[in-house]
N, C-alpha and C positions, 0 to 999 in steps of 0.2 A: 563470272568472277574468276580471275586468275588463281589456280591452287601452286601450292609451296611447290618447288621445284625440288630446293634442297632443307633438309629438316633443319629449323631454327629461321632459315631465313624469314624476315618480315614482308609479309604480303605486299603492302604499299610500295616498296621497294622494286619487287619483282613488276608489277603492276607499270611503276614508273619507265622501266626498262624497258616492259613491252612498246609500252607509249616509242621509246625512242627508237627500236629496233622497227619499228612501224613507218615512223619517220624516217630512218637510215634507209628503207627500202624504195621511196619516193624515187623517181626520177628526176635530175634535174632543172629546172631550175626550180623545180616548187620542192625538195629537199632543203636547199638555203634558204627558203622563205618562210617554212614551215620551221624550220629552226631558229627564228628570228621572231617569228608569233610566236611557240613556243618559250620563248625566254621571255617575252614578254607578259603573256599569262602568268608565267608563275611568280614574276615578281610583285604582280597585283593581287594573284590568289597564291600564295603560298602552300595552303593550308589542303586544299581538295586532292582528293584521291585522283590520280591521272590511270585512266583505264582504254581499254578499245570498246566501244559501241558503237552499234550502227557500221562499222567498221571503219570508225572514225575516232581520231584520238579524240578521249574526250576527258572535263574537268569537270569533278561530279562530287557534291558537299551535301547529302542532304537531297538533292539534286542534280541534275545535269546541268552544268552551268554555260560550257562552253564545248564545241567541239571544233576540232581543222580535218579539214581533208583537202585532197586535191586531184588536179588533174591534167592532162596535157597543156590546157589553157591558161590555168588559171589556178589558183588556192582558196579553198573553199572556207571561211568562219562562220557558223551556225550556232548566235547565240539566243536563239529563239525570236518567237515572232514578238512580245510584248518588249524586247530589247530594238529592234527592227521599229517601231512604232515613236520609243521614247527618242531615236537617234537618227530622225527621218531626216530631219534639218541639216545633219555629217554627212550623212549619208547619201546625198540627195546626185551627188557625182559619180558616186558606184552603183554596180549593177545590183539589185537589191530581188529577194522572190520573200513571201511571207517569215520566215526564219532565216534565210542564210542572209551573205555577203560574198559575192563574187569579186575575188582581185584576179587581174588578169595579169600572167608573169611580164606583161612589157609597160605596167605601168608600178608608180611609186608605191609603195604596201604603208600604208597607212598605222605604224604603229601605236603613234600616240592615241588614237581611236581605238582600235581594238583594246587598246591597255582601259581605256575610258569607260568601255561597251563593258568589259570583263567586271572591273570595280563594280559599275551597275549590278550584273546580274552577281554579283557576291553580295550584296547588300540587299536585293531584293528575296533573295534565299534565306535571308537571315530576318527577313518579317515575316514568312511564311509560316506556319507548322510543318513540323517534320514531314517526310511521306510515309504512308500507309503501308505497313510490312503484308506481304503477299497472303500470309493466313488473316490480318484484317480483312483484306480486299475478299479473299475465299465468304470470309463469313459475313460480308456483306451482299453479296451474289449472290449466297444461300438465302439469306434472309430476303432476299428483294424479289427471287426464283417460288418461294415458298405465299409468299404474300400475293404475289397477282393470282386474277383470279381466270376460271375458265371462260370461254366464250362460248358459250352456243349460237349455231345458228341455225335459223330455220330447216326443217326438210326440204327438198324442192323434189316436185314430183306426184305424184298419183300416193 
């Protein structure tokens, strides 16, 4: 998580900024592309915190909803695998691996699809329950560490 830079400023803010100074640093052509997904996300999620993970900009509600990265080749969108599944049909002309979406900088960037893909996974984050804050998850380890039991096994030998 991004800490406050300057006292007062709003986290989400600073957060956002990183996102863009992220993207400012892209080389071209996947810079204008990535700023064009980018506008495109946030007019269908408004709402989610924009952070770096994975080291990848990413849209995070509750969840990770969406991430862009890129690369010499190509721009990367990684809206997980069960988005990848419901949108095989769209997607079936792009290069495709279990979560991401491979656009390659010399062909058309697919906006109204990512805009599509994003909506989804904001609505699907929103039947979900919340996720599990890290001292749940702690004290769920312990308890599942505590509960199994030993295993013996035989000697071998004289």
């Amino acid at each position: 998580m991004t800490t406050r830079k300057r006292p007062g400023a709003p986290v989400a803010r600073l957060e956002a900024s990183v996102v863009a100074d992220h993207i400012e640093a892209a080389e071209e052509p996947a810079r204008s592309r990535l700023r064009v997904l980018r506008d495109a996300i946030r007019k269908v999620a408004p709402n989610p915190a924009e952070r770096i993970a994975y080291g990848l900009a990413t849209w995070h509600e509750g969840e990770n909803l969406a991430h862009l990265g890129a690369s010499t080749q190509s721009v990367g969108v990684y809206p997980g695998a069960a988005a990848i599944v419901a949108f095989a049909d769209e997607l079936s002309a792009s290069k495709t691996t279990k979560g991401a979406i491979q656009l390659p900088h010399d062909a058309r960037l697919p906006v109204a699809l990512v805009a599509r893909i994003t909506r989804w996974c904001v609505a699907q984050a929103k039947l979900r329950p919340a996720t599990t804050t890290a001292a749940q998850t702690k004290t769920k380890k312990t308890k599942a560490t505590t509960a199994t039991t030993t295993l013996r096994l035989p000697r071998s030998g004289p």
